[in-house]
MIFIBA-505770 format. One record per residue (C-alpha): residue number from 1; z, y, x. Coordinates in Angstrom, 2 decimals. Each point is the difference from the previous one (the first is absolute). Layout:
(site NUM, (Z, Y, X))
...
//
This chain:
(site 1, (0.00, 0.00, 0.00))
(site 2, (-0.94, 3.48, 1.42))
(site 3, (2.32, 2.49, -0.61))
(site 4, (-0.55, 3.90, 0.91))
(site 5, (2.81, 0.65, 1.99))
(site 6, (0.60, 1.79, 3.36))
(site 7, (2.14, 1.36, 2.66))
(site 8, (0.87, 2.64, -2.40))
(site 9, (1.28, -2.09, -3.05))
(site 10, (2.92, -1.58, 3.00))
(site 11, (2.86, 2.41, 0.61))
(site 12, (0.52, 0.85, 3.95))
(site 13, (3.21, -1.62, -0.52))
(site 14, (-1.89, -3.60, -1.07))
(site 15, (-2.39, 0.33, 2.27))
(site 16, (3.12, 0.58, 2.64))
(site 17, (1.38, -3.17, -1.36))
(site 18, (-2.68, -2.20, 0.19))
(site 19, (-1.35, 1.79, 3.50))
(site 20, (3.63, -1.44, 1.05))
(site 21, (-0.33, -3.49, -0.90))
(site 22, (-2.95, -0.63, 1.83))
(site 23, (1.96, -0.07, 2.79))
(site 24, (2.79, -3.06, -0.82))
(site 25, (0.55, -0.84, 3.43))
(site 26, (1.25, 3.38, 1.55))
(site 27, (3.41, 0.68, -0.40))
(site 28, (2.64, 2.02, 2.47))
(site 29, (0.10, -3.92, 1.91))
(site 30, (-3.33, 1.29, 0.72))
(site 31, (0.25, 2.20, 3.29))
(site 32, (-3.27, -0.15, 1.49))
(site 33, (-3.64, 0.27, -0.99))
(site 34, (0.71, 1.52, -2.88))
(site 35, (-3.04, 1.23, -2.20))
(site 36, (-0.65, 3.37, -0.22))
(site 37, (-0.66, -0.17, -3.83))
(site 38, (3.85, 0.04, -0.61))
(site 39, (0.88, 3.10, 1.46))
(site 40, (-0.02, 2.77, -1.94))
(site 41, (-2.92, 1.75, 1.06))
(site 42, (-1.85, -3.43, -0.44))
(site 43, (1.04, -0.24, -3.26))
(site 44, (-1.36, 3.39, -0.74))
(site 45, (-3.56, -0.87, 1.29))
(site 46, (0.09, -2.90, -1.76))
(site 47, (0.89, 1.38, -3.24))
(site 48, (-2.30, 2.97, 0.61))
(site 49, (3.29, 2.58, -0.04))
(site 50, (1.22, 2.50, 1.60))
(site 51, (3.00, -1.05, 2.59))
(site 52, (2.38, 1.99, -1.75))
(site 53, (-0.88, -1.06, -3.59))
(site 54, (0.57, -3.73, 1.94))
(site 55, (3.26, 0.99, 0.90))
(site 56, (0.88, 1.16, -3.26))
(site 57, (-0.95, -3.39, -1.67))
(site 58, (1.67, -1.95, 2.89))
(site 59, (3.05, 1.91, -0.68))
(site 60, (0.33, -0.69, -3.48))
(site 61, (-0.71, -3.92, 0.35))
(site 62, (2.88, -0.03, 2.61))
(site 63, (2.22, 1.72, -2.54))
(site 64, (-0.95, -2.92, -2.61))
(site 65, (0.43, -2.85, 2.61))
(site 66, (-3.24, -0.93, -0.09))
(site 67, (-0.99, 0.56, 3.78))
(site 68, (1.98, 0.82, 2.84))
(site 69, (-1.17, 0.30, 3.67))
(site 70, (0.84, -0.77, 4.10))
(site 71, (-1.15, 1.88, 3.27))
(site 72, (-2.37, -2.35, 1.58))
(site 73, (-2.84, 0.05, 2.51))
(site 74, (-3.69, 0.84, -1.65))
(site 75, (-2.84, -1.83, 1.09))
(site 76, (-2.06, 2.86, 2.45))
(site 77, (3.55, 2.26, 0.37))
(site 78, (2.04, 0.60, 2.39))
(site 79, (3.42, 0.89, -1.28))
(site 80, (1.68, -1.67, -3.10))
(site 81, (-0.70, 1.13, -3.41))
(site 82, (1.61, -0.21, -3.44))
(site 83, (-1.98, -2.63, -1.87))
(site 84, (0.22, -1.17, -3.66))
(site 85, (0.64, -3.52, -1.67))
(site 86, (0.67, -0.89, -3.46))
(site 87, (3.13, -1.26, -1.09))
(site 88, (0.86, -2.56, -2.51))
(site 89, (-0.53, 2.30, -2.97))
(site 90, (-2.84, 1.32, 1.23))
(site 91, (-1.78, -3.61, 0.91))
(site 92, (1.21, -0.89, -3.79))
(site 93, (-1.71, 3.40, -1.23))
(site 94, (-3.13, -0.61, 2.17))
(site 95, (-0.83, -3.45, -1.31))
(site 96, (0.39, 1.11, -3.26))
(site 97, (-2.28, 2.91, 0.22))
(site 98, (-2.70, -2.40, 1.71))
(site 99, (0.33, -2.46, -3.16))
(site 100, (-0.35, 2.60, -2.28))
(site 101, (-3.03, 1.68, 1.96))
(site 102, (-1.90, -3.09, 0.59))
(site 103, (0.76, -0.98, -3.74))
(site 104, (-2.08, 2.70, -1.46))
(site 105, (-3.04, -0.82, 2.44))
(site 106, (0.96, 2.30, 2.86))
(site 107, (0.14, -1.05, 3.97))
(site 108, (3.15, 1.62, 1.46))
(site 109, (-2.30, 0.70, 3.09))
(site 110, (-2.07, 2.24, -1.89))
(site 111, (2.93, 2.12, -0.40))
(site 112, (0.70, 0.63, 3.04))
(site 113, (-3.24, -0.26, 2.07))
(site 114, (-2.79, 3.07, -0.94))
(site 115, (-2.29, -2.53, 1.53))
(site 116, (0.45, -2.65, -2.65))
(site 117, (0.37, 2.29, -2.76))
(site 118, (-3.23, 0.19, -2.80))
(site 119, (-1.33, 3.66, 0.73))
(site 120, (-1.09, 0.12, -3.28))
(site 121, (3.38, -1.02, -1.62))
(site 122, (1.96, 2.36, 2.07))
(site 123, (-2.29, 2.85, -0.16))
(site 124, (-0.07, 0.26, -3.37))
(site 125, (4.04, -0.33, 0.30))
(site 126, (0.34, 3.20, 2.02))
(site 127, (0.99, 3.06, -2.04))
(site 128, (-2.79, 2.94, 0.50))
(site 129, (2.13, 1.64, 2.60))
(site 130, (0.65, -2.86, 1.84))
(site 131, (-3.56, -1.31, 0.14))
(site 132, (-1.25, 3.34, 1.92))
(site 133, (2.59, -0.08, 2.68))
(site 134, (-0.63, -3.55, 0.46))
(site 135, (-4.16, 0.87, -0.36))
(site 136, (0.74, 2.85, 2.40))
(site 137, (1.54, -2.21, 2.74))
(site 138, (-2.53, -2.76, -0.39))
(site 139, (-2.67, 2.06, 1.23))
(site 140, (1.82, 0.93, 3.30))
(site 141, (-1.03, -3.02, 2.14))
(site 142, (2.88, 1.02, 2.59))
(site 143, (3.58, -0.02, -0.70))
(site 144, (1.01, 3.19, -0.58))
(site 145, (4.08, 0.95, -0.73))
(site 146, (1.20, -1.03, -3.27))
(site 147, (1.92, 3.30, -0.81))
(site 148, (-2.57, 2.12, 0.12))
(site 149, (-1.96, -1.16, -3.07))
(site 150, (1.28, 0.09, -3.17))
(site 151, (2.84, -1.69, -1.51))
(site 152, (-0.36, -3.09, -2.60))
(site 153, (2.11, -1.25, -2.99))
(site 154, (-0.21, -3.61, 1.54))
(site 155, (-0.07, -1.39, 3.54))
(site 156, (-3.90, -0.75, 0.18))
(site 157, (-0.83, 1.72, 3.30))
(site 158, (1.35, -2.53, 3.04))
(site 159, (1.47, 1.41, 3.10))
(site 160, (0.42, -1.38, 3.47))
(site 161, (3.39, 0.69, 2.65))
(site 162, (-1.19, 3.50, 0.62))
(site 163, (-0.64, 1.89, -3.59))
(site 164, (-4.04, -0.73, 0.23))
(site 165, (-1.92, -1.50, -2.71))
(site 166, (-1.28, -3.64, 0.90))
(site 167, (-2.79, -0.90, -2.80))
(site 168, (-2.48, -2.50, 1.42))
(site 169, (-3.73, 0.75, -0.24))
(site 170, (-0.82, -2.98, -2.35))
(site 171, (2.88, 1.11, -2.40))
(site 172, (-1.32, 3.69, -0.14))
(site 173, (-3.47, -1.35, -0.20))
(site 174, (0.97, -1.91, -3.35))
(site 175, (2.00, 2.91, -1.77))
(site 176, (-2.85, 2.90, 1.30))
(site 177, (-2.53, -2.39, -1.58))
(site 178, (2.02, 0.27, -3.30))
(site 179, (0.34, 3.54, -0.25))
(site 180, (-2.75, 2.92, -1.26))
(site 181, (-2.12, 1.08, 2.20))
(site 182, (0.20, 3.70, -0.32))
(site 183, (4.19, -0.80, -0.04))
(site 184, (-0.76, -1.81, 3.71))
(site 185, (-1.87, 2.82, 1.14))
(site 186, (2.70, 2.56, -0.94))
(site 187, (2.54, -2.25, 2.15))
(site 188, (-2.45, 0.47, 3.00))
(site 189, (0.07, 3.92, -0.49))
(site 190, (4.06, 0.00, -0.08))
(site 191, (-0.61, -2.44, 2.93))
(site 192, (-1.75, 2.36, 1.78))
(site 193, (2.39, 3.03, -0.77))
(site 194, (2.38, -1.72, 1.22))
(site 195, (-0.64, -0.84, 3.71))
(site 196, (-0.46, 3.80, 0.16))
(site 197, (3.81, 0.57, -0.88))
(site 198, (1.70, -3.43, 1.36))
(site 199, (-2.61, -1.05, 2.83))
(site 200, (-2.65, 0.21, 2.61))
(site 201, (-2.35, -2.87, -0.79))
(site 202, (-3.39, 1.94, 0.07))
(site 203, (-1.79, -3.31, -0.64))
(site 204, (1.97, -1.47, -2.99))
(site 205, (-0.13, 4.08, -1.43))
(site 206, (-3.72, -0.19, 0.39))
(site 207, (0.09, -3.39, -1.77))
(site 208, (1.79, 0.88, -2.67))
(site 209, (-1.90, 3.55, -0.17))
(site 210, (-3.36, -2.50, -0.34))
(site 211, (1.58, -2.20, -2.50))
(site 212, (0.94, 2.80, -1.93))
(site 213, (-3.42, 1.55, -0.14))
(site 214, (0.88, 3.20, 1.46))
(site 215, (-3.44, -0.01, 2.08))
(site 216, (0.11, 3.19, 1.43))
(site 217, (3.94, 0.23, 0.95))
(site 218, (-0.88, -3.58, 1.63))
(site 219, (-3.26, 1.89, 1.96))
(site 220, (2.54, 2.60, 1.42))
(site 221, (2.38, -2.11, 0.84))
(site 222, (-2.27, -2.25, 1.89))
(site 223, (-1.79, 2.98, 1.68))
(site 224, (3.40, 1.75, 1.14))
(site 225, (1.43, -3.33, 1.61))
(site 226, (-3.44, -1.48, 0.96))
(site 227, (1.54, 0.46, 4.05))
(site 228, (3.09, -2.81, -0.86))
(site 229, (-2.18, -2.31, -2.67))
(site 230, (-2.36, -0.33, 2.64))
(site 231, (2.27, -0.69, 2.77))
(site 232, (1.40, -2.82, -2.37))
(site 233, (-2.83, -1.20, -1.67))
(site 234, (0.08, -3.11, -1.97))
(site 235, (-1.73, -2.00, -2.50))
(site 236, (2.70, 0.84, -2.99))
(site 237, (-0.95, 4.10, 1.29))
(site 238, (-3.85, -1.34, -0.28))
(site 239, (0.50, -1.49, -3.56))
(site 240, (1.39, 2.84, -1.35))
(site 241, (-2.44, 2.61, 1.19))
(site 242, (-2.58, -2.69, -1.72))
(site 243, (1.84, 0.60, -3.05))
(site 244, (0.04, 4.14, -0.12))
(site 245, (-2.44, 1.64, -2.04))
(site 246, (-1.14, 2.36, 2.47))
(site 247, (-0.11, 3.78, -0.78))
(site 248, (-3.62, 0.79, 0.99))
(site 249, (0.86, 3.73, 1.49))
(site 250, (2.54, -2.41, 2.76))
(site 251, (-2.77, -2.79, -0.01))
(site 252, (-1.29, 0.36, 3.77))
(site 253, (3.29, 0.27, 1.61))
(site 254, (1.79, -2.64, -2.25))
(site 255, (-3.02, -2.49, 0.63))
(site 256, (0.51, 0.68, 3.88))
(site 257, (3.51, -1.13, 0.08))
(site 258, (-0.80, -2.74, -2.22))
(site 259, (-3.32, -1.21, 2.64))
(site 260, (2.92, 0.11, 2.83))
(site 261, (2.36, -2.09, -1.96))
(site 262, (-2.13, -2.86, -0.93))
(site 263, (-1.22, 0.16, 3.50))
(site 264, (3.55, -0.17, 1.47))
(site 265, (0.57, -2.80, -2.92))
(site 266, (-3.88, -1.52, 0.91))
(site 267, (-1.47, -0.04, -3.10))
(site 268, (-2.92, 0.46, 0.98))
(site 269, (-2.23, 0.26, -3.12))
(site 270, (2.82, 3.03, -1.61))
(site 271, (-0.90, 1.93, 3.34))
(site 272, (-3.81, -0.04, -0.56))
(site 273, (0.37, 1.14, -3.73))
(site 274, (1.96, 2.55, 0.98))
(site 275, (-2.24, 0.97, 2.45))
(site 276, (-3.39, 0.34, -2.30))
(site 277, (2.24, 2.28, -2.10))
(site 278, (1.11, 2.33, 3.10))
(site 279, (-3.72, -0.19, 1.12))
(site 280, (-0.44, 2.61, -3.10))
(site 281, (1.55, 2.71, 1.30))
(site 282, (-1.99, 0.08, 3.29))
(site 283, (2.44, -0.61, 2.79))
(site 284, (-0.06, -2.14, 2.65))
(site 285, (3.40, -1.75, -1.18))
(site 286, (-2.23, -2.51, -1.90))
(site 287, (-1.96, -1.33, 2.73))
(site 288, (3.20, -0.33, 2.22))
(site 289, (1.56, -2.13, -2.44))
(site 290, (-3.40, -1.76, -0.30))
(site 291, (0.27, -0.70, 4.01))
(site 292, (3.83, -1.56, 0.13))
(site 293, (-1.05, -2.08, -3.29))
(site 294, (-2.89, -1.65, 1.64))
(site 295, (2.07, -0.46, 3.19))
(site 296, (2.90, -1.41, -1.64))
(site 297, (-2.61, -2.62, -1.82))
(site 298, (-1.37, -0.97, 3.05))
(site 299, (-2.67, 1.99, 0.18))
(site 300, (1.14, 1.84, 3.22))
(site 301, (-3.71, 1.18, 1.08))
(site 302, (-0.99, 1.72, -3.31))
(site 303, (3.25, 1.94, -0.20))
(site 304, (-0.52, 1.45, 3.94))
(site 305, (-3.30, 1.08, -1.13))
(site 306, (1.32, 1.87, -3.01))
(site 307, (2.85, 1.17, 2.40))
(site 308, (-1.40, 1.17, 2.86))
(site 309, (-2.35, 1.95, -1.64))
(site 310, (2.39, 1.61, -1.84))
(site 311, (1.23, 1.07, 3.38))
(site 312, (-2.78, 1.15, 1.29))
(site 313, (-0.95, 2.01, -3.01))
(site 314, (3.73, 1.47, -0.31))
(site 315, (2.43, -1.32, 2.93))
(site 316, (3.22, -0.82, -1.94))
(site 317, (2.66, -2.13, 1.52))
(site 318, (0.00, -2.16, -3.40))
(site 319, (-3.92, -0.71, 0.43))
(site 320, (1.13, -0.63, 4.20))
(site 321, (2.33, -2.92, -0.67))
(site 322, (-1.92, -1.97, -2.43))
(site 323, (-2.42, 0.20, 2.10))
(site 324, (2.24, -1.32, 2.66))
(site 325, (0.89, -2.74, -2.22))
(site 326, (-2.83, -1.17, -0.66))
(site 327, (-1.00, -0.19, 3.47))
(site 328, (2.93, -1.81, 0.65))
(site 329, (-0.90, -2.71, -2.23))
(site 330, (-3.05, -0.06, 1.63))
(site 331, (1.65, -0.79, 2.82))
(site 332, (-1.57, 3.19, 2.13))
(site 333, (3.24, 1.11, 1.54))
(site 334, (-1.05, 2.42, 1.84))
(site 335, (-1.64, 1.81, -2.57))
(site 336, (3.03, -0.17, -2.17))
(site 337, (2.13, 1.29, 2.76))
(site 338, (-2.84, 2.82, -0.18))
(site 339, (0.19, 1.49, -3.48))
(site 340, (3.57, -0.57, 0.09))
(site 341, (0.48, 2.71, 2.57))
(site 342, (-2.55, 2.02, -2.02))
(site 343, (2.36, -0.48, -2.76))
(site 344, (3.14, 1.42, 1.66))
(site 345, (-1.80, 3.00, 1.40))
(site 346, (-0.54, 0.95, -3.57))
(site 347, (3.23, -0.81, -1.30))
(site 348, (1.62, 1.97, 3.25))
(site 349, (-2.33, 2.80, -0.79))
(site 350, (0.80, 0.50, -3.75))
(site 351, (3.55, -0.23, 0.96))
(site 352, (0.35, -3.51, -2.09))
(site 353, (1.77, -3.19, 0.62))
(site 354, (-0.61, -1.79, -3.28))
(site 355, (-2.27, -2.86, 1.71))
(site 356, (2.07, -0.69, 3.33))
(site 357, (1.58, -3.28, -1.11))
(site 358, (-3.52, -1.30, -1.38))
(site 359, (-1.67, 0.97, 4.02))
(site 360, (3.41, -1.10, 1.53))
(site 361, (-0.99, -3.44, -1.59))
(site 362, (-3.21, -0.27, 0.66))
(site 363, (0.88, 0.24, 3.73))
(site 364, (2.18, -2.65, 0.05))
(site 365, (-2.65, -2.37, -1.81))
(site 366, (-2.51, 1.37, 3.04))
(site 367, (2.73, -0.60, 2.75))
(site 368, (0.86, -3.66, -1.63))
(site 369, (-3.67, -1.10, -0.30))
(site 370, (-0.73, 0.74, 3.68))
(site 371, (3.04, -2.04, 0.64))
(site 372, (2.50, 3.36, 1.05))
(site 373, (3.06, -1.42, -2.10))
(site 374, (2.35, 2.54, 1.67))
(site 375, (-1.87, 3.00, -1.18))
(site 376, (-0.55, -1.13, -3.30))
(site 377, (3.97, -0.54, -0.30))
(site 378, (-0.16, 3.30, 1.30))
(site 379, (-2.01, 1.35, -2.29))
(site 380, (1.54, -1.59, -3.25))
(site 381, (3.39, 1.60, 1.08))
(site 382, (-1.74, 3.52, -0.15))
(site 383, (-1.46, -0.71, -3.23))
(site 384, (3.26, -1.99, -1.40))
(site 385, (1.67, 3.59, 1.32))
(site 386, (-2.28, 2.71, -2.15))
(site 387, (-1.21, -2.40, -2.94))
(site 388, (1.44, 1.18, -3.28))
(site 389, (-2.20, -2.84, -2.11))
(site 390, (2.37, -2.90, -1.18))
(site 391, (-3.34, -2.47, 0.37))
(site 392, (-0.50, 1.33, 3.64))
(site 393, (3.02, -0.79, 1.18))
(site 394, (0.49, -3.23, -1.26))
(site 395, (-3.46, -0.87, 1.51))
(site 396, (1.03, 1.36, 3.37))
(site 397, (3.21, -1.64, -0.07))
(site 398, (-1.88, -3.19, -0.88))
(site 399, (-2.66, 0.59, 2.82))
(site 400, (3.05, 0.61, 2.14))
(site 401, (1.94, -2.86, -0.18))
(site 402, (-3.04, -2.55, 0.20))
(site 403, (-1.05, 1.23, 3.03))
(site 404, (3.65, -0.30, 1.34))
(site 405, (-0.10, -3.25, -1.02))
(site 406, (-3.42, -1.04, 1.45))
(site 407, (-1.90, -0.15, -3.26))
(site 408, (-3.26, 0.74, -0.42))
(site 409, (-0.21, 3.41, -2.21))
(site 410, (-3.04, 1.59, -1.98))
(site 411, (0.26, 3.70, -0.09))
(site 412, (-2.91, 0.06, -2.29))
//
């Protein structure tokens, strides 16, 4: 029999109970390797509750004799805590609430695991005001501090140790699914309004910003922080800038930055579309992306012709080192070796040091293919020392350590 019950139609005090007697075997002869479910901030996140409404409840069970507790050590602590057991009125109490659950169809794990419960039964259990702080926090996908969101008449939004909200991407994914979508996309605007007062996660503002629809918010955002998305660019950045509708008076410059992130991400294909739509507003930024796509495909030859004449049209230190790269896939060192000096002279005479990492690099990869190991270690420290890119310096700490080790390394 299916009954249409949830979390909600089980007081916090029953779910306490029965929470409890899951754990029959811990008791104050239990001094070690306790779980960390039976202290009280476990039984908080558990219950979805706030630590102090736990303490309340645990209070007034201990006044009724139904639980009591011991100091004991927690599984992954280091000093003792105060852990909770039930005691015989409370194992009495428990079993009968389980009876009387499971009686009427319900399974006493649905009531206190989110993961088990039916999203459709317990949505439709939420009151109105409940279901949009609960919406609102299932469209954060990073735990972000319970107390700063909006209260709720029942303990539906869990909690970890430390105050943050801890809902698990295939349990938001079921409610979000349940909910209107106009309703989902006014969670992602409060979403976004809110890293601006509690936080300083441009990415998950310009997700939410995206989500939300607010196109040309999500444009200026993207354009004023392009320096620090690009440093960090990733394929979650990538999918989102897919997503944006973008604002056509911001299209060439938002198209740019999305070109360098699906490089730095290689998708390939992304790159070249971007591309044929920079190509309309007559710049060279089109073919350059054109060059570092076809290298990056394997087609290292095409891409130094597109590059080099680039250079030779326009010297730029951008068109220099892809030119350089491509060379180096080639294999024609001292070519390479060539337009990277070409490179720095016009970095060094436009005052810039944007590309030094990228040429830093590159030399080591020359150095290490004509069998100089010490200079390309020396090399990778220089570039480990001025890279601000999170994928650069995990590749030259990589690079590094293999060639400590006596691997052989591709720098390509």
């Amino acid at each position: 029999m299916h009954v249409s019950v949830s979390i909600c139609n089980a007081t916090i005090r029953e779910r306490a109970l029965l929470h409890l007697s899951r754990f029959p075997a811990m008791n104050p002869n239990e001094m070690f390797n306790v779980p960390f479910d039976l202290t009280q901030d476990g039984i908080a996140s558990v219950l979805g509750i706030s630590r102090a409404h736990a303490s309340l409840e645990l209070k007034k069970l201990k006044e009724t004799n139904k639980v009591d507790d011991w100091l004991a050590h927690i599984k992954g602590a280091g000093a003792k805590r105060k852990a909770y057991y039930l005691l015989p009125d409370g194992v009495s109490e428990a079993e009968m609430l389980r009876q009387r659950f499971e009686s009427t169809g319900i399974v006493v794990d649905t009531l206190l695991d989110m993961k088990r419960c039916d999203p459709g039964i317990m949505w439709e259990s939420l009151s109105a005001k409940d279901r949009e702080t609960f919406g609102l926090v299932c469209v954060f996908r990073v735990p972000i501090p319970r107390k700063t969101l909006p209260d709720t008449n029942t303990g539906v939004i869990p909690a970890d140790f430390y105050g943050m909200t801890c809902i698990i991407n295939s349990v938001r994914e079921k409610y979000l699914s349940l909910a209107d979508p106009d309703k989902v996309r006014n969670w992602h605007s409060r979403a976004a309004d809110w890293w601006v007062d509690n936080g300083d996660d441009d990415q998950e503002r310009f997700y939410h910003l995206v989500s939300a629809g607010r196109n040309t918010e999500a444009c200026k955002l993207l354009l004023r922080k392009s320096e620090g998305f690009l440093e960090n660019s990733n394929e979650d950045l990538l999918m989102t800038a897919k997503n944006m509708t973008i604002i056509p008076k911001y299209a060439e410059p938002v198209y740019n930055i999305r070109a360098k992130v699906a490089l730095d991400c290689g998708d390939i294909g992304d790159a070249l579309a971007c591309a044929d739509i920079i190509a309309d507003f007559l710049t060279p930024d089109a073919d350059l992306i054109r060059a570092e796509a076809y290298m990056l495909s394997g087609d290292a030859e095409r891409g130094f012709g597109i590059a080099s004449g680039l250079f030779g049209e326009n010297p730029s230190s951008r068109a220099a080192l892809i030119a350089a790269k491509c060379l180096f896939r080639m294999k024609r060192h001292g070519e390479a070796s060539a337009f990277l000096n070409s490179s720095c002279e016009v970095l060094s005479d436009n005052n810039d040091a944007s590309r030094i990492d990228e040429i830093l690099l590159l030399r080591a990869g020359i150095a290490y293919d004509v069998g100089k190991k010490d200079e390309a270690l020396s090399y990778l420290s220089k570039a480990a020392r001025v890279s601000r890119k999170d994928r650069t310096k995990e590749k030259i700490e990589a690079l590094t350590k293999n060639i400590r080790n006596g691997r052989d390394v591709r720098f390509d």
